[in-house]
SELOGU-752936 format. One record per residue (C-alpha): x, y, z; residue in three letters; residue number from 1. Coordinates in steps of 0.05 Angstrom, whole numbers. Layout:
SELOGU-752936
X/Y/Z/ALA/NUM;
...
END
This chain:
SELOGU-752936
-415/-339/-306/UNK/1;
-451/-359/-243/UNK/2;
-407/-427/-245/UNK/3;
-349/-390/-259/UNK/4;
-366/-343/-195/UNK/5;
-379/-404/-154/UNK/6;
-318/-431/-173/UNK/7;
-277/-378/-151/UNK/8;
-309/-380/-77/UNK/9;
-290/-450/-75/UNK/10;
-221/-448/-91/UNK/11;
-209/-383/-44/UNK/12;
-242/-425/6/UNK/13;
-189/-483/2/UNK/14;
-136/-430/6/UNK/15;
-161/-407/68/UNK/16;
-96/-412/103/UNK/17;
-51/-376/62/UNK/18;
-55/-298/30/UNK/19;
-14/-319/-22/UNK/20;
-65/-368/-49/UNK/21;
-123/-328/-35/UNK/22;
-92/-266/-67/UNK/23;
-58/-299/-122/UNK/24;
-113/-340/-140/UNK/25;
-164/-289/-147/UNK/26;
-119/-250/-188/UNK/27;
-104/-298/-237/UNK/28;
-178/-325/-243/UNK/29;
-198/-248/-248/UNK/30;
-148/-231/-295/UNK/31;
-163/-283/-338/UNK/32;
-245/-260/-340/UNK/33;
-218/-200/-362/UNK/34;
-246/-164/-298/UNK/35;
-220/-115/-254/UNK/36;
-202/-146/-180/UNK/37;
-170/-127/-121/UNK/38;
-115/-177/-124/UNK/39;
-50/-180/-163/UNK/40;
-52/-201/-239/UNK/41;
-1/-242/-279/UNK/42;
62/-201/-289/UNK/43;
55/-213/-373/UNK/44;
-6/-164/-382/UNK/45;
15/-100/-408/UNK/46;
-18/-41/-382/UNK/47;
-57/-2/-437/UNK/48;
-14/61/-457/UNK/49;
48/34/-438/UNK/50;
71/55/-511/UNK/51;
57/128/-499/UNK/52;
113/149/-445/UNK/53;
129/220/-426/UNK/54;
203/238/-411/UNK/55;
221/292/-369/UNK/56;
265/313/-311/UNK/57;
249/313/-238/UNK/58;
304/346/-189/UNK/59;
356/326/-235/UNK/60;
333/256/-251/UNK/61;
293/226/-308/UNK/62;
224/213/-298/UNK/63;
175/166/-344/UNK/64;
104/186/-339/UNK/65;
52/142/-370/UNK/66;
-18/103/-355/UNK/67;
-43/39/-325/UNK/68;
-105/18/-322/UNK/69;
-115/89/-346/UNK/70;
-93/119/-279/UNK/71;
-28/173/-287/UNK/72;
29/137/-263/UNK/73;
108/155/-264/UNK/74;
176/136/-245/UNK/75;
227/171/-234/UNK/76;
301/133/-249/UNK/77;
373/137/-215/UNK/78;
434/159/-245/UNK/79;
463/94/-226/UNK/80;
416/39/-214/UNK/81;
431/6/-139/UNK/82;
443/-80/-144/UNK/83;
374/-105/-145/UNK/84;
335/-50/-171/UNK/85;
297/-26/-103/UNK/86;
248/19/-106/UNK/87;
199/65/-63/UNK/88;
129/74/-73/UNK/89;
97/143/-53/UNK/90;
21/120/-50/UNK/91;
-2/188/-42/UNK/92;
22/259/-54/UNK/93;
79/251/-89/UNK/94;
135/312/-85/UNK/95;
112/328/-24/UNK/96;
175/335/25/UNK/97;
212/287/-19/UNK/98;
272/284/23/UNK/99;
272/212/31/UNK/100;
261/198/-43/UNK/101;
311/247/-65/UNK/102;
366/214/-13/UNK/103;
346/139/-42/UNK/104;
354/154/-110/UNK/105;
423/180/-92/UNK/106;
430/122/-75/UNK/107;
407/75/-128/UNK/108;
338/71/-111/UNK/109;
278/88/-170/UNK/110;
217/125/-138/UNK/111;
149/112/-168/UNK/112;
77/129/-154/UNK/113;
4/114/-185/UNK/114;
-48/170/-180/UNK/115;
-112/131/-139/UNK/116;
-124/197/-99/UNK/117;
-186/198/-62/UNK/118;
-203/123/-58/UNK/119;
-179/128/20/UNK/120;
-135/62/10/UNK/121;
-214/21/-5/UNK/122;
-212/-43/-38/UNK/123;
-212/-15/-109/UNK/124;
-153/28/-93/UNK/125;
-106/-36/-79/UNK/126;
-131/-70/-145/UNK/127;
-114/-17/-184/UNK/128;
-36/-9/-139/UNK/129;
-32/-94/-155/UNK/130;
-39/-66/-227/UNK/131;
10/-23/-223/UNK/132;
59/-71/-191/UNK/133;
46/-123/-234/UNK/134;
73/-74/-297/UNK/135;
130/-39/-266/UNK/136;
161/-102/-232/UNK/137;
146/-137/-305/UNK/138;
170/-66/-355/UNK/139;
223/-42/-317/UNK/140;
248/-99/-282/UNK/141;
245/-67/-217/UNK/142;
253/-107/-152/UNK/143;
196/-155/-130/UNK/144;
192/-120/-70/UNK/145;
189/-50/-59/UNK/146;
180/-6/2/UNK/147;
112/32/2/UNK/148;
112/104/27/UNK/149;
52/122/56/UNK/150;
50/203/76/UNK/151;
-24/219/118/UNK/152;
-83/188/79/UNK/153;
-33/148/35/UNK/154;
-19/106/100/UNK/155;
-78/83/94/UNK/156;
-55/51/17/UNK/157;
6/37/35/UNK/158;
-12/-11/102/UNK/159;
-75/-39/64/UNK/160;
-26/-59/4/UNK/161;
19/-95/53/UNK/162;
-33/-133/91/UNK/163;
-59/-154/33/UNK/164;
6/-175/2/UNK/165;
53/-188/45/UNK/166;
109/-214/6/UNK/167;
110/-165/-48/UNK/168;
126/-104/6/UNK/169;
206/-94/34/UNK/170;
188/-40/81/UNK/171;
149/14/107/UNK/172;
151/78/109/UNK/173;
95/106/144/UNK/174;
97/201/150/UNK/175;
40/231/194/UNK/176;
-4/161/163/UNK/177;
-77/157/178/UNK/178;
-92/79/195/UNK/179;
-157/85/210/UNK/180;
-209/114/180/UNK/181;
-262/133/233/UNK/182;
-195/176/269/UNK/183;
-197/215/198/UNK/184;
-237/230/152/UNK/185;
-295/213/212/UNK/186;
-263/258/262/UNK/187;
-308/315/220/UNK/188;
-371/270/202/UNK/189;
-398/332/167/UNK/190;
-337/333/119/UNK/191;
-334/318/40/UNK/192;
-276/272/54/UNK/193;
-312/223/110/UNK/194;
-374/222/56/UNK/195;
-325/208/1/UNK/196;
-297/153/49/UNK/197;
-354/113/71/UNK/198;
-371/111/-15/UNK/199;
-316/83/-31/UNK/200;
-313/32/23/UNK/201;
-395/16/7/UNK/202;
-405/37/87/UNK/203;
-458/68/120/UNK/204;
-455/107/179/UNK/205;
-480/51/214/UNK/206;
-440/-6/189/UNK/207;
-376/30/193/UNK/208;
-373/24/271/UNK/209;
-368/-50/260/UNK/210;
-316/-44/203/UNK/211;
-260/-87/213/UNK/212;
-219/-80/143/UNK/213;
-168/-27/165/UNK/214;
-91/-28/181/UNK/215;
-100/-25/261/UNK/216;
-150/-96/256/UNK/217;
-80/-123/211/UNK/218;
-26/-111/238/UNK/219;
-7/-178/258/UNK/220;
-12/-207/190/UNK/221;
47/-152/171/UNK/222;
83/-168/236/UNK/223;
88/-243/216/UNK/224;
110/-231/148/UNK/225;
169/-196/179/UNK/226;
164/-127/149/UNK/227;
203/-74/185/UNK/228;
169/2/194/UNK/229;
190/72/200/UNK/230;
151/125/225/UNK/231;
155/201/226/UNK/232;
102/229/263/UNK/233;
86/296/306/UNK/234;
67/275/381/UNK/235;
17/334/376/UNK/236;
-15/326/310/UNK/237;
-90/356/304/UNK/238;
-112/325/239/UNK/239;
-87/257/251/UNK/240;
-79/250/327/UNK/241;
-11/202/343/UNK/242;
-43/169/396/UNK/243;
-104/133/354/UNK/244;
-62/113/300/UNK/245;
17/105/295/UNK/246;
15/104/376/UNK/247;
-31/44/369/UNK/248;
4/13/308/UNK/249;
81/19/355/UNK/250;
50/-7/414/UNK/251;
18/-75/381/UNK/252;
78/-81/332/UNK/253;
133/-94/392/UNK/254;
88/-143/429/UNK/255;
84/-181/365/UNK/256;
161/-171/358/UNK/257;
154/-149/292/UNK/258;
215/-84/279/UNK/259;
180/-10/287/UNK/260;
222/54/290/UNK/261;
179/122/308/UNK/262;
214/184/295/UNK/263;
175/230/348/UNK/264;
180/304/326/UNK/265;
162/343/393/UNK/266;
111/392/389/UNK/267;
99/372/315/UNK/268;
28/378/276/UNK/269;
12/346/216/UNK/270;
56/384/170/UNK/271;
100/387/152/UNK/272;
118/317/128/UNK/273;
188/273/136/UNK/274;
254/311/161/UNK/275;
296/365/143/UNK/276;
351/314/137/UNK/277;
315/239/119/UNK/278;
383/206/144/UNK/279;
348/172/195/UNK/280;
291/144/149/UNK/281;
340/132/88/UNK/282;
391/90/148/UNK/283;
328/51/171/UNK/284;
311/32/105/UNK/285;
381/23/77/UNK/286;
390/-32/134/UNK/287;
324/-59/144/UNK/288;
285/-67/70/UNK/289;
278/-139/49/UNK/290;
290/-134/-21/UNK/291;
307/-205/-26/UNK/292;
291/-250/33/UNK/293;
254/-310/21/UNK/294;
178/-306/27/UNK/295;
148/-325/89/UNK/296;
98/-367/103/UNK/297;
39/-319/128/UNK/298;
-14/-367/164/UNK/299;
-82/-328/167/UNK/300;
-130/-329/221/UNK/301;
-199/-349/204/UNK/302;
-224/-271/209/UNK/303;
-167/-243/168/UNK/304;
-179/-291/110/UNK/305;
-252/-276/117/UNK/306;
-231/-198/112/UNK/307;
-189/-218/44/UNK/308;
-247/-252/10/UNK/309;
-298/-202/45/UNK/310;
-271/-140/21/UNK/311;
-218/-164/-31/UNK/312;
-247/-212/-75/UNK/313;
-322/-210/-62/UNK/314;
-337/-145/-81/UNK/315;
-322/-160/-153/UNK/316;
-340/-236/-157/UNK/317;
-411/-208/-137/UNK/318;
-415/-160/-191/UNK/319;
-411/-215/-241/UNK/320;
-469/-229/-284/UNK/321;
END
């Protein structure tokens, strides 16, 4: 096992360059260990319980509820599937102000979700989303790239997801979305939630102040892969203040021309989520998901691949025996 582990370092290392073989590698030399990494597997592994489905109806539609990686997951299905199969991903809280995901599966779109509450978006939590992706995009033939919803906390999944694979994600769509982690949970260092959050990134309160694996330290790695962003966001929001996160995230985005929209709700807090009408978040996404663009070429700087390996890979190559 030790060669095997040694192994894997090397070949991530010659793939220094490119996500896509850092990422892809891992997965597949994880996968075929039989181990749990942060990295997408092979599309042909069937998620345990996938034979034990739960139909019901959700605002009208069907919904399939069933388990990977024994994590709830669910879907919810169209009337009338949209060319292409898109779908959205709610990363966290899902029927929460579902305006948007009502409106898109009006309109073709399937809506699905994987419960990895409270894992704050860590390393672990992405694994267990590239398991997820890996099934649905295999079971239900859904398209290759789906726009991630990311609603507070849940921003924090849905960026890390797309830094990490960049061209597996068509869009996103960001609502109130923490992006980094020392604005909240660590604006109340006294809180369960911050506590929670160092755990599951293994941080200290000393080494998180150095801590450079969050969205804000990646957003040009999204910008170059060409993903376009919506944003809904109140400008006076207590929990998770606009200006040290989406203000932050808008601001770097246009100088790296990448395509941002921020819905400003005046006076707005942090709830409640979305719009009363999503028309504005359904148009952006309507015209702007890449469902079907050809994958770019995403050229890593030395310090984002080192971030990938760092707090993708290594943690699980170094818990092998």
């Amino acid at each position: 096992m030790p060669e095997r582990a040694a192994g894997l370092r090397a070949c991530v290392a010659a793939e220094s360059g490119n996500i896509a073989g850092v990422v892809k590698f891992g997965a597949l030399f994880l996968f075929a260990l039989g181990v749990a990494g942060a990295a997408l597997p092979t599309t042909g592994a069937r998620a345990a319980g996938e034979d034990q489905v739960t139909q019901s109806v959700w605002n009208g539609y069907q919904r399939l509820d069933f388990t990977v990686d024994g994590r709830p997951c669910l879907l919810v299905a169209p009337a009338q599937v949209a060319p292409g199969r898109p779908w959205i991903w709610r990363t966290e809280f899902f029927d929460v102000e579902p305006q948007a995901d009502l409106a898109l599966l009006a309109h073709g779109w399937h809506v699905a979700y994987m419960d990895v509450k409270n894992m704050y978006g860590a390393p672990r939590a992405i694994a267990l989303m590239g398991h997820f992706y890996a099934h649905v995009t295999a079971f239900y033939d859904l398209a290759k790239r789906p726009v991630l919803e990311g609603f507070s906390r849940g921003g924090l999944y849905a960026f890390n997801f797309a830094w990490v694979h960049p061209s597996e994600v068509a869009a996103l769509y960001l609502d109130a979305p923490v992006l980094d982690i020392r604005s909240w949970p660590g604006n109340n260092r006294a809180s369960k939630e911050w506590a929670d959050c160092l755990a599951a990134y293994d941080l200290t309160e000393q080494s998180v102040a150095s801590y450079r694996g969050g969205p804000l330290e990646h957003i040009a790695t999204v910008a170059r892969a060409g993903i376009p962003i919506v944003a809904v966001c109140g400008d006076a929001d207590q929990t998770v203040p606009f200006a040290e996160n989406t203000a932050v995230l808008e601001k770097r985005y246009h100088e790296l021309g990448g395509n941002i929209q921020v819905i400003l709700k005046p006076g707005g807090d942090h709830h409640p989520h979305s719009l009363k009408d999503p028309a504005p978040i359904v148009d952006f996404l309507l015209k702007n998901a890449r469902f079907t663009a050809s994958e770019p070429k995403v050229s890593l700087t030395t310090a984002a691949t080192a971030e990938v390996v760092r707090h993708v890979i290594a943690p699980v190559v170094d818990r092998l025996p």
